[in-house]
C-alpha positions as MATLAB code, in Angstrom:
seq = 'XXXXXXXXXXXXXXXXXXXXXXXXXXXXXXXXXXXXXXXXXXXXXXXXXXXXXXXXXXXXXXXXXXXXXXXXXXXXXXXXXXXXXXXXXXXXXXXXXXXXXXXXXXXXXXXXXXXXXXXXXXXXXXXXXXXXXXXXXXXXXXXXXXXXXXXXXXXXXXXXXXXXXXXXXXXXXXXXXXXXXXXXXXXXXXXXXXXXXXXXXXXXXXXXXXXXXXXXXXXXXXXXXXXXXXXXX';
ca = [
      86.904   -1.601 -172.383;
      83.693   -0.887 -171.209;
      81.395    1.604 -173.125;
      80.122    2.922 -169.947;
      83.500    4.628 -169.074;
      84.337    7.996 -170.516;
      88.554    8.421 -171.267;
      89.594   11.479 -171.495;
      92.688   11.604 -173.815;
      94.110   13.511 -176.207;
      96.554   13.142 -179.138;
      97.192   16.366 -180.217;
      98.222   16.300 -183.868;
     100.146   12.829 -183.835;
      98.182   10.155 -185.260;
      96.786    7.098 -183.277;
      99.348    5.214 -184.876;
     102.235    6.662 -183.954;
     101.830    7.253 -180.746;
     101.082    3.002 -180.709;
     104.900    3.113 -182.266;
     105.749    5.556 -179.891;
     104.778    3.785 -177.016;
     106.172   -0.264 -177.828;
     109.650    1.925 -177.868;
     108.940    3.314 -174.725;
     107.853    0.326 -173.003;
     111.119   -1.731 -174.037;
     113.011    1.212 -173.267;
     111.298    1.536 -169.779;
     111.358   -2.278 -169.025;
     115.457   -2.645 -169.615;
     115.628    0.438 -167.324;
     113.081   -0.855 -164.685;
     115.502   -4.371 -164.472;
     118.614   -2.278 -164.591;
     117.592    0.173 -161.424;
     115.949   -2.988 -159.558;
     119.075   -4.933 -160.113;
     121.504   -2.365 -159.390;
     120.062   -1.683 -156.384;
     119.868   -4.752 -155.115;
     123.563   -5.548 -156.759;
     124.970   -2.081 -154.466;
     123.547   -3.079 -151.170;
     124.370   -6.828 -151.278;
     127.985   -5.172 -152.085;
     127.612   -2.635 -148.860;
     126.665   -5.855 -146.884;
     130.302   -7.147 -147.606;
     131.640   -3.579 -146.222;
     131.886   -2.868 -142.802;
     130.823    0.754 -141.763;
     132.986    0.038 -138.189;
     136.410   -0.214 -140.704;
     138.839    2.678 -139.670;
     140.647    1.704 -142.950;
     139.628   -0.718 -145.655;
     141.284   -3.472 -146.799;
     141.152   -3.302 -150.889;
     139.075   -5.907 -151.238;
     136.679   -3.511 -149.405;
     137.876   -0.625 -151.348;
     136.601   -2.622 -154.527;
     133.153   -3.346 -153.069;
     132.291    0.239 -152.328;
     133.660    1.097 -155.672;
     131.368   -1.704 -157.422;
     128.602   -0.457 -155.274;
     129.364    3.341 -156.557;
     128.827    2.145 -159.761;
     125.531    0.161 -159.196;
     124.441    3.038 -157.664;
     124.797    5.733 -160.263;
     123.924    3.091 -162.423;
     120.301    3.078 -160.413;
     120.046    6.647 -160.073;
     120.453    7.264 -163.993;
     117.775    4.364 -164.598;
     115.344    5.502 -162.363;
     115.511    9.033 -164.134;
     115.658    7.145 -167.900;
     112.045    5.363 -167.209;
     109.969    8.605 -166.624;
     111.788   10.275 -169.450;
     111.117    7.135 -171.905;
     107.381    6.772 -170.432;
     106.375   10.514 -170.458;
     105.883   11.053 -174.037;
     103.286    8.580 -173.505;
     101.853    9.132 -170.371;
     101.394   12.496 -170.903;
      98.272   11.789 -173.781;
      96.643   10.290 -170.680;
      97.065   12.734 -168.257;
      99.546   15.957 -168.224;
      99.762   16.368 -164.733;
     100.177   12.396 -163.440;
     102.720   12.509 -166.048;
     105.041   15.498 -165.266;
     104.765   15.026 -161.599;
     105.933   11.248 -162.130;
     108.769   12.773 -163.639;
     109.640   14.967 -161.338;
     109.517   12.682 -158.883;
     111.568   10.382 -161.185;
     114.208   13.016 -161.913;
     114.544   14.020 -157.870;
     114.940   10.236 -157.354;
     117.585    9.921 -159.839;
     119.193   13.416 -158.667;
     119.668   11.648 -154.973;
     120.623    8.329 -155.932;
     123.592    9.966 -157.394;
     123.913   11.618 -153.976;
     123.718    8.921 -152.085;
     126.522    7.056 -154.191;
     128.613   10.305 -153.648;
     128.363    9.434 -149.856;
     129.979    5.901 -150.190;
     133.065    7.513 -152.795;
     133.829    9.750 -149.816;
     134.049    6.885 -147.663;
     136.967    6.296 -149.763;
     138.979    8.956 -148.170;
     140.896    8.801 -144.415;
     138.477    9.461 -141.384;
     135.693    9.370 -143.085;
     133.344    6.893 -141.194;
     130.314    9.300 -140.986;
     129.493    8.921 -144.789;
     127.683    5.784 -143.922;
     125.365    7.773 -141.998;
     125.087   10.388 -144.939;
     124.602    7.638 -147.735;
     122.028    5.962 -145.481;
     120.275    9.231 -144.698;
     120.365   10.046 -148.675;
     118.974    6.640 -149.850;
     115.860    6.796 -147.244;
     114.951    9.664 -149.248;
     115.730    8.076 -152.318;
     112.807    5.300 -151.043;
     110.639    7.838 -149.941;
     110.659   10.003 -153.729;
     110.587    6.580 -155.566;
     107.429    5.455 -153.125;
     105.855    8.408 -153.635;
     106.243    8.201 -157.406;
     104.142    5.146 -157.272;
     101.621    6.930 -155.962;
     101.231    8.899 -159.098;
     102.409    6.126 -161.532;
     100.410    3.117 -160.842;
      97.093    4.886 -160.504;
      97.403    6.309 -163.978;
      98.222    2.580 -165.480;
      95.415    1.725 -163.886;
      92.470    4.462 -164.991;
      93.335    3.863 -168.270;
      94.266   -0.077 -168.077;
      98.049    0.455 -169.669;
      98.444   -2.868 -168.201;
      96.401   -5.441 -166.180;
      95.088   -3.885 -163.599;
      96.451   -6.474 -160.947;
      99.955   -5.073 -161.888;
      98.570   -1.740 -161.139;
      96.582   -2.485 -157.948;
      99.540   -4.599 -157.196;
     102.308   -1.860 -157.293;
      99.968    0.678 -155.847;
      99.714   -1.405 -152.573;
     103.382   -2.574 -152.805;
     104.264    1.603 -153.335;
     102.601    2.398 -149.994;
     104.401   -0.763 -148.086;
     107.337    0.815 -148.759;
     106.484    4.592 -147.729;
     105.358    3.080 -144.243;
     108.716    1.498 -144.309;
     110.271    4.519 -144.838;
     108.148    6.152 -142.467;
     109.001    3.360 -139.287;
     112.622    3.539 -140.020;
     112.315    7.598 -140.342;
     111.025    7.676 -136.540;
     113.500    4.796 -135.446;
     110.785    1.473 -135.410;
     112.485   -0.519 -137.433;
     116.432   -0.819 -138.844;
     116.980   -0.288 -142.786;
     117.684   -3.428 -143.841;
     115.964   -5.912 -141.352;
     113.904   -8.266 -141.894;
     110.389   -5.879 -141.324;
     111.378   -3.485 -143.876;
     112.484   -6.731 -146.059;
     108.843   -7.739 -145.635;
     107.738   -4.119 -146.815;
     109.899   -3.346 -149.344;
     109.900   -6.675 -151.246;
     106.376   -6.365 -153.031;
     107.643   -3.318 -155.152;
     110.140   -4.640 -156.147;
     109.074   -8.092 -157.420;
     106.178   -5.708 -159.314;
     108.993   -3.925 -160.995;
     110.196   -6.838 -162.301;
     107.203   -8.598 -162.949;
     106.044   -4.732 -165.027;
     109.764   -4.427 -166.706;
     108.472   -8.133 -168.276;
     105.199   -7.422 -169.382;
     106.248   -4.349 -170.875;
     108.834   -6.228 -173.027;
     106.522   -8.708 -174.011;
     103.507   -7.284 -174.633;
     104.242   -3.589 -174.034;
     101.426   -0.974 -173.215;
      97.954   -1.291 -174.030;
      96.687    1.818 -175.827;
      92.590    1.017 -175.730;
      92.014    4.060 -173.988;
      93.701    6.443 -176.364;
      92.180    4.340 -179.429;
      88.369    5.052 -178.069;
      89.156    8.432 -177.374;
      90.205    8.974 -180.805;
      87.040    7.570 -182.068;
      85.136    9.784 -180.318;
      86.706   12.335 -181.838;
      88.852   13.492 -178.410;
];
């Protein structure tokens, strides 16, 4: 890292060490969690595809789907909420506030997912066609925390270079692609699903995936905390 950047970090009483221990547990931890929510998610609404939300009553082949698709999205919600919680104790030597707020926005993500899979259990029961509309309405907001997580996320990886910085710069632009298409499909410019917000969403995604490996493999870099310590921060 360059000398002519001052880090501001701080390790409190646990030793440089640890924290390096600390933090390969939390990015393996983070990385099987980033691959689980990416996969679910994609898993539930390839599953939703194979439901029609016209059905008056569905056959049990359908009933199957949406309960697969229940599952993939709890699954999802829980993950989402699991990689703030296994990153914070890390994060937060960085920066307190990026950190709890990435939570937060982590936890409300997580909180919603589970709402959103709630939607497609009702669908379950007689006469219930509207919980399409509820379960999409639910999940936009679900994309519009987890975009807006990003925003706090990847700029803190990048300050203090926890991983290359074309990861960070990367899944900072891909973040934003997805709140605009939130935003277009918010005011009715574009469907959920079609092939613009396909175009939009994709580039976070990938990231997570391409993040959830480098984490596993060579996990976070802690140069920033390592020069603080030396100079005594």
């Amino acid at each position: 890292m360059s000398s002519g950047v001052t880090i501001a970090v701080s390790t409190g009483t646990i030793p440089p060490y640890a924290i390096e221990r600390l933090a390969r547990r939390a990015a393996v931890i983070a990385a099987v969690l980033f691959i689980t929510a990416t996969a679910s998610t994609m898993a539930g609404q390839i599953l939703l595809d194979g439901v029609s939300n016209a059905a008056v009553a569905f056959t049990p082949a359908q009933v199957n789907l949406l309960s697969l698709a229940v599952v993939f999205e709890i699954m999802n919600g829980l993950a989402s909420a699991g990689i703030a919680l296994a990153l914070y104790p890390v994060l937060r030597h960085f920066s307190e506030l990026a950190a709890t707020g990435y939570l937060g926005m982590r936890l409300v993500e997580g909180a919603l997912g589970v709402a959103a899979a709630a939607g497609l259990m009702v669908l379950l029961v007689p006469d219930s066609g509207w919980a399409f509309a509820y379960h999409d309405a639910v999940f936009l907001l679900v994309l519009i925390v987890f975009s807006c997580g990003t925003l706090l996320f990847y700029p803190l990886l990048f300050k203090y270079r926890l991983v290359p910085r074309v990861l960070s710069v990367w899944g900072g632009i891909g973040g934003l692609m997805l709140l605009a298409s939130c935003v277009l499909i918010l005011f009715g410019r574009i469907e959920i699903g079609g092939s613009v917000d396909l175009v939009l969403s994709l580039p976070i995604w990938i990231n997570e995936m391409a993040l959830a490996v480098w984490l596993l493999v060579r996990g976070l870099d802690l140069g920033a905390l390592r020069e603080g310590a030396n100079h005594g921060l």
